[in-house]
C-alpha positions in Angstrom: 133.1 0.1 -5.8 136.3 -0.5 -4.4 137.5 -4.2 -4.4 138.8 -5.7 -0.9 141.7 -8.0 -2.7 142.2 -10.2 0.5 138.8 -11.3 0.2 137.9 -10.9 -3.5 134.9 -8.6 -2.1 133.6 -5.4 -3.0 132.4 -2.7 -0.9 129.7 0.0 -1.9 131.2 2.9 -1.1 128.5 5.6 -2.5 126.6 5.3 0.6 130.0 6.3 2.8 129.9 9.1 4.9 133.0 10.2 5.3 133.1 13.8 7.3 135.5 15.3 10.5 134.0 14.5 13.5 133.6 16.9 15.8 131.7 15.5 19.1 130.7 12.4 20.5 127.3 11.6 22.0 126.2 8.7 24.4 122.8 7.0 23.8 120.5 4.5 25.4 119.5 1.7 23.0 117.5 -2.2 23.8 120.3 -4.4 23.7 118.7 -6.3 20.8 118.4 -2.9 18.4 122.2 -2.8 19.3 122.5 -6.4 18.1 120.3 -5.8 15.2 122.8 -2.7 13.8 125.8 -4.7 14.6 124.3 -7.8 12.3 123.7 -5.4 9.5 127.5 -3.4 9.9 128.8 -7.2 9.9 126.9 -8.0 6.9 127.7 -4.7 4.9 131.8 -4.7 6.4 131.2 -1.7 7.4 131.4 -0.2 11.5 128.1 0.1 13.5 128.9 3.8 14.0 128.9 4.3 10.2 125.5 2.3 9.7 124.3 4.4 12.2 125.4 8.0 10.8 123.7 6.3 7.4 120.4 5.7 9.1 120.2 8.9 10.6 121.6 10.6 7.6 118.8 8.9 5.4 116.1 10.4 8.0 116.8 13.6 8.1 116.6 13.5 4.0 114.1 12.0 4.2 112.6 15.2 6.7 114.2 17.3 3.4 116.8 18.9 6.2 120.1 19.9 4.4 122.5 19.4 7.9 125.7 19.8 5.8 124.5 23.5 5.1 125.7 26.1 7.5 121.7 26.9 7.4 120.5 23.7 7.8 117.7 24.5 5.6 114.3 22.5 6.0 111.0 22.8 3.7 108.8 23.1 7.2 
């Protein structure tokens, strides 16, 4: 936990991911989904991009895919 001292809040920061980015991608989403992510980033002060990367993140785990690997090894 790291504590936000102009606020007297902490922030979870196990679920972080923090990596180099290398490319950008444009997607399509209802404007309400868009709204939806935004309220959760706002409630968790954290970016929509980062919710976003955690969501996906989460999924593919969830799929057993290991995308930091050079392999990206999955069970299937």
């Amino acid at each position: 936990m790291i504590p936000n001292a102009r606020k007297g809040l902490h922030l979870n920061t196990e679920r972080v991911i923090i990596l180099p980015m290398k490319i950008a991608i444009n997607i399509r989403i209802p404007k309400e989904m868009k709204k939806a992510l935004d309220k959760i980033a706002e409630d968790e002060f954290r970016s929509t991009n980062s919710v976003i990367l955690q969501f996906l993140d989460e999924k593919l785990k969830s799929k057993e895919i290991d995308w930091r690997s050079k392999g990206q090894k999955s069970k299937t």
